[in-house]
Each structure stands twice: as structure tokens, then as C-alpha cells.
C-alpha positions in Angstrom: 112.9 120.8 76.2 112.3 118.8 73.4 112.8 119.2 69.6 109.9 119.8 67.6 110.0 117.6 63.9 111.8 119.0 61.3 109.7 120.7 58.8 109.4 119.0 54.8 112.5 121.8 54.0 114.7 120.7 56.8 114.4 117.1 55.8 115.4 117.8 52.4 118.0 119.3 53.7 119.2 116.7 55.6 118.6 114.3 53.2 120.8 116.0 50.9 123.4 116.6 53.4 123.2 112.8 54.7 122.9 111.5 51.2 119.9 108.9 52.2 116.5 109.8 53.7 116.3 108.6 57.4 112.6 110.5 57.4 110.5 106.8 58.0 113.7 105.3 60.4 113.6 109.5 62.1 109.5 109.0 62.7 109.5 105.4 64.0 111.8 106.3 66.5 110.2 109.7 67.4 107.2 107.4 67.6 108.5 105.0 70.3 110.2 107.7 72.7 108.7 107.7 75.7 109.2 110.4 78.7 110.3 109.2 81.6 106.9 110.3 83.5 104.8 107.7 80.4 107.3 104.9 81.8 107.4 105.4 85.6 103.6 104.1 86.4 104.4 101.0 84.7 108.0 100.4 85.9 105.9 101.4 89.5 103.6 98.7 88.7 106.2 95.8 87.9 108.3 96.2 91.1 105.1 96.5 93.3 106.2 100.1 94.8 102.5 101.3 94.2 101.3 98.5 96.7 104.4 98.9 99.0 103.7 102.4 99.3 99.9 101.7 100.1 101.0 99.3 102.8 103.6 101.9 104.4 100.2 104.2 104.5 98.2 101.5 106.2 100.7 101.0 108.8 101.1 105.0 109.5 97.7 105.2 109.9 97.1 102.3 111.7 99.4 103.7 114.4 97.0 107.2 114.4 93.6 105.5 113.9 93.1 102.7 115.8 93.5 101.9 119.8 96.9 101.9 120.9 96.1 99.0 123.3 95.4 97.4 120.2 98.8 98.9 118.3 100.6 98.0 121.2 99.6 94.0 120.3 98.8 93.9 116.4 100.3 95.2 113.4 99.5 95.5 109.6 101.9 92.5 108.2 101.1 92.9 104.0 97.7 93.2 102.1 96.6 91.0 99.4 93.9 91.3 97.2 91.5 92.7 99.6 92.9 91.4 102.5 94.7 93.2 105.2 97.1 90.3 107.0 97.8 91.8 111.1 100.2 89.7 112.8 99.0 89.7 116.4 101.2 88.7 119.3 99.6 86.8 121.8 96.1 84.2 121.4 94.4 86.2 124.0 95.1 89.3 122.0 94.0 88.0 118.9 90.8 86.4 120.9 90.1 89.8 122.4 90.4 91.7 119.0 88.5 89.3 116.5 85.7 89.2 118.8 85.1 92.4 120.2 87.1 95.0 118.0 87.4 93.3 114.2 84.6 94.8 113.1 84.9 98.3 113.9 88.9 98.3 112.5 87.5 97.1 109.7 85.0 100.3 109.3 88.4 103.1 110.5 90.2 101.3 108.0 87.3 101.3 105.1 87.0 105.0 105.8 90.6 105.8 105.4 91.3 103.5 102.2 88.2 102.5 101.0 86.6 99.4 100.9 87.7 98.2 97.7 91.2 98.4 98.7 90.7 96.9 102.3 87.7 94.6 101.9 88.9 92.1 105.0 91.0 91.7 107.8 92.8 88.6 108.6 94.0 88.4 112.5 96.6 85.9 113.0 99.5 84.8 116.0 102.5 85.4 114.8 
């Protein structure tokens, strides 16, 4: 619940209670309180939970929407502007999936998350 402004009465009153009119010092402040739902997007933004939220998701649903002899070889390692990073754990694994399956990951995942926020897929060993 929060306090609405005191009306031009109340103010006199205060200021003739206080003995000096805090009115401007009262409304610059008023003016710079923030809730803490205006601050928690940005704070979000600063220590990256947004995108390590969005990564958690990609790996969920990696597990659900793609092959699990694929899962059972490759997972979702970080994403970087654009680009999905899979660690993969064998060369003929990552042979087998940049040739035959890259492609159509790419689409499951583009239809999940969009293709602005997965725009490529980088396969490697590791």
C-alpha cells in the first residue's frame, strides 16, 4: 500500500510543525522511488538471469524435442548472440549430426524459440 501525496493543507501543516518546507526535497525523492517490480527487469538484465533462464529452457526442451539418439550424444552447452553452442561427444557423432540431422534441429528448435533467438547451431567435440 502506498501513501498517496500529501494535499497543499497537509504540507502546510507539516511545514509549520517541522519549521522548514521539505515539499521540493519530499517530491524529488517521491520522484526517484522505484517499486521493486520497475527494478527487477533490469537487475534481471545485468546478472544475465533472463538468458540463463532461456538456456535452462533450451536444454528442457532439447531433451523432449529432438532424437534421443541424438540427446544421448549432444547437449545444448550456452547460446550467444544467435548461436546455439552443443557440445557433442564423439567425431563420429558430430559427423553423423552436422551432416544428416543439423538442419532439421535447427527448424524444432526455430519453432520452439524462434528464429531470432536461435538463428544457428554450432556442433562441436567436446
Amino acid at each position: 500500500m502506498s501513501a498517496s501525496p500529501p494535499t497543499r493543507a497537509a504540507r502546510r501543516v507539516l511545514t509549520a510543525w517541522r519549521g522548514i518546507d521539505l515539499s521540493e526535497q519530499e517530491r524529488a525523492h517521491a520522484d526517484r522511488a522505484r517499486s521493486p517490480a520497475h527494478l527487477m527487469p533490469n537487475v534481471m538484465k545485468r546478472l544475465g538471469l533472463d538468458q540463463r533462464r532461456r538456456e535452462a529452457e533450451v536444454a528442457k526442451v532439447w531433451r523432449n524435442l529432438i532424437d534421443p539418439s541424438v540427446t544421448a550424444h549432444a547437449q545444448p552447452a550456452g547460446i550467444h548472440k544467435g548461436t546455439l553452442f552443443v557440445n557433442v561427444d564423439s567425431n563420429v557423432w558430430l559427423s553423423e549430426i552436422v551432416r544428416y540431422r543439423r538442419h532439421e534441429i535447427l527448424e524444432r528448435l526455430q519453432n520452439a524459440f524462434g528464429a531470432e533467438f536461435i538463428a544457428r547451431i554450432s556442433f562441436r567435440v567436446g
